[in-house]
N, C-alpha and C positions, 0 to 999 in steps of 0.2 A: 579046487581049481578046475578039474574036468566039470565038475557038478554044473559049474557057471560057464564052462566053456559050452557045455551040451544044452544047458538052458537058453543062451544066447543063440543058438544055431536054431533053436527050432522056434523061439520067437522070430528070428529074420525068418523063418521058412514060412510060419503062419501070415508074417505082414506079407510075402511076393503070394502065397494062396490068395489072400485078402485085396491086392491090389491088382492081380490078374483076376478075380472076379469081377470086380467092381465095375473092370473095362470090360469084362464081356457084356456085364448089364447094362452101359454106358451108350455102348455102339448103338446105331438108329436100326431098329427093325426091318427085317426084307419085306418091303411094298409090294403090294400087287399093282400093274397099270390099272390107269383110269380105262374104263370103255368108251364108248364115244355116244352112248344113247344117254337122252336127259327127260326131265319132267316138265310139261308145256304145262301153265293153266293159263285159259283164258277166257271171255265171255263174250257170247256171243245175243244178238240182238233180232228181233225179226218184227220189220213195220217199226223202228223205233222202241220196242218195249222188249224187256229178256225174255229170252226163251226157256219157256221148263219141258222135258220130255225126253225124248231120246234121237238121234240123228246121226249119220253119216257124213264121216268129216274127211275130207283131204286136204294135206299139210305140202306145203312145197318150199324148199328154200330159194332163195335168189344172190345174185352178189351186188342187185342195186336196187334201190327203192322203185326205177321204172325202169322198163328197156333193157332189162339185165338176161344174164344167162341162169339156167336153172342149176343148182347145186346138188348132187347124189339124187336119189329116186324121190318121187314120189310117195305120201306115206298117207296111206287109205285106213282110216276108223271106223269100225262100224257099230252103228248101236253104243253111240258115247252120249253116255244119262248126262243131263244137263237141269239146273236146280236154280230159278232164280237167271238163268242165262250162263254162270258159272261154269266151265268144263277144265278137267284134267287129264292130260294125255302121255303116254310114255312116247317119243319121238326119239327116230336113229337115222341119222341123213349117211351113214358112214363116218373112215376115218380121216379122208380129207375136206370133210366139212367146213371144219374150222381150226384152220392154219394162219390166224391170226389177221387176216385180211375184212373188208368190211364184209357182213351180208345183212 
């Protein structure tokens, strides 16, 4: 009678091991924040035909298609290779860039 008394204690003891695992594996991982810098590509055009070479680009945001105000800084490229007209840029306006409003 102990034999099964002691056998039953440590099966309950291995299922609460087995289901306090489970939930630790369960829980969502600790995130790191997003940054606020992203990947532009875009192509550029010169006389109507793409451009291939290399060039100096300055990026700006806005909060309206015309007549708007400028968003965070400025963001100067220099020497962005361009293939076919093609270009791809790392861009960081900051962190109130875009807080959901148009730009």
């Amino acid at each position: 009678m102990k034999g099964k008394r002691l056998l039953g204690s440590g099966v309950a003891a291995a299922l609460v091991l087995v289901l306090m695992g489970g939930l630790a594996l369960a829980q969502a991982p600790q995130s790191t924040p997003l940054g606020t810098g992203f990947t532009y590509q875009g192509r550029l055009k010169s006389s109507g035909s793409p451009y291939s070479g290399t060039c100096d680009l300055r990026f700006k945001l806005y909060d309206a298609l015309s007549g708007g105000t400028q968003i965070g800084p400025t963001q100067t490229k220099t020497s962005v290779g361009l293939t076919d007209g093609y270009l791809t840029v790392q861009l960081d306006f900051g962190s109130g860039a875009f807080a959901g409003d148009a730009r």
